[in-house]
C-alpha positions, -999 to +999 in steps of 0.1 A: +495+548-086+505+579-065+517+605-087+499+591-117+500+623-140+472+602-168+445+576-162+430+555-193+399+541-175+374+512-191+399+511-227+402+478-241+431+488-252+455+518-236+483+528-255+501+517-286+533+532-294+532+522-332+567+530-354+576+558-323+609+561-314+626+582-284+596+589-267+588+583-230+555+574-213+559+578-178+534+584-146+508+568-162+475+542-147+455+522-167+424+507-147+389+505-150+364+519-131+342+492-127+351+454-136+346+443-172+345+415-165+315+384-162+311+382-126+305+339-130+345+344-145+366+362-125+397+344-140+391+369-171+405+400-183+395+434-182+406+442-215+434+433-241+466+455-246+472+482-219+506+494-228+525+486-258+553+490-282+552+482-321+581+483-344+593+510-328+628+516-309+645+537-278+614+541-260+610+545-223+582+535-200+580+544-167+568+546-135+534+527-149+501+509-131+484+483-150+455+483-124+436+455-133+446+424-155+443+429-193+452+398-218+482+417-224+495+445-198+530+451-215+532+442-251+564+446-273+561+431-312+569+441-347+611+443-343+603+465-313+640+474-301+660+488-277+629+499-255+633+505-218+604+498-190+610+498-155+594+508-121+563+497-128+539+476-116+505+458-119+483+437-102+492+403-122+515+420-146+524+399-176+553+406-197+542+399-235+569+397-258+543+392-293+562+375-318+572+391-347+611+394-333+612+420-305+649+422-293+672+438-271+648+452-248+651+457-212+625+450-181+636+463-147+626+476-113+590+458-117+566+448-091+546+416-106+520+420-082+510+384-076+530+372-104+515+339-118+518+351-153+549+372-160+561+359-194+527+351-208+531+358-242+501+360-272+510+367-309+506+339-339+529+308-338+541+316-373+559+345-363+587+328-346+597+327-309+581+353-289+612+369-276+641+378-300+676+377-292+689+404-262+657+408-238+665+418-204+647+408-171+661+419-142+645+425-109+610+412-118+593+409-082+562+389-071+547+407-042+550+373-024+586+371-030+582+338-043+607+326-071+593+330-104+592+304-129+620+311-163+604+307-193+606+277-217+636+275-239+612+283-269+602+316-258+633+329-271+668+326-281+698+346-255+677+366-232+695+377-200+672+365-168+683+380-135+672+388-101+669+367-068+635+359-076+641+342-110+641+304-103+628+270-121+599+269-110 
């Protein structure tokens, strides 16, 4: 990403913002510099969690690249509150909400690449709905401007879905 001021290259896993609070990441890639992947399956990931919030609250993210596809580009679990990321982007960015209750966060201003996965969520189905109460979508963006589909009713209860690209796909 122009202006990228840190690059993690070839991490499994990028950063993990565990029990922070009122911090910002911002102007930040995470790539590879080779693929990780199995060239027979090029369907797969280049690693598992590139940016990602724990239990922790009033964070911001910002002006991010997830460069390649990981399981999990932007991860938010463990209660994970009040957390801001926007103007970001990725080359198949998924938004994972993890389980475990993470609520009133807010998702804005970002660029989905091609956007066949954005609410692609992981986490153990005994830690309730992936998405509490409160989450925030607005102006997620395929590159190919094509609506995305909303997630299923059990992904979570009251999140607030907008944007003219948000459709039933």
């Amino acid at each position: 990403m122009p202006g990228a001021q840190v690059a993690i290259l070839n991490a499994d896993n990028g950063v993990f913002l565990s029990w922070v609070d009122r911090s910002t990441l911002a102007d930040i890639t995470v790539s590879v510099t080779r693929p990780r992947i199995n060239a027979q399956h090029l369907d797969d990931f280049n690693g598992h969690h590139a940016l990602s919030i724990l239990s922790g609250q009033a964070n911001l993210v910002t002006r991010f690249n997830v460069a390649v596809r990981y399981i999990h580009d932007l991860t938010v679990a463990g209660s994970a509150r009040l957390n801001v990321w926007m103007e970001g982007r990725g080359v198949d960015l998924n938004i994972d909400c993890h389980r475990t209750a993470p609520w009133a966060n807010l998702f804005t201003v970002l660029s989905l690449g091609l956007g066949t996965r954005p609410f692609a969520s992981g986490g153990r189905s005994d830690r309730g709905a992936h998405a509490g109460r409160g989450n925030t979508f607005w102006g997620l963006r395929p590159a190919s401007g094509a609506p995305l589909p909303l997630p299923a009713c059990e992904f979570g209860p009251l999140l607030n879905l907008s944007g003219a690209t948000l459709g039933a796909g």
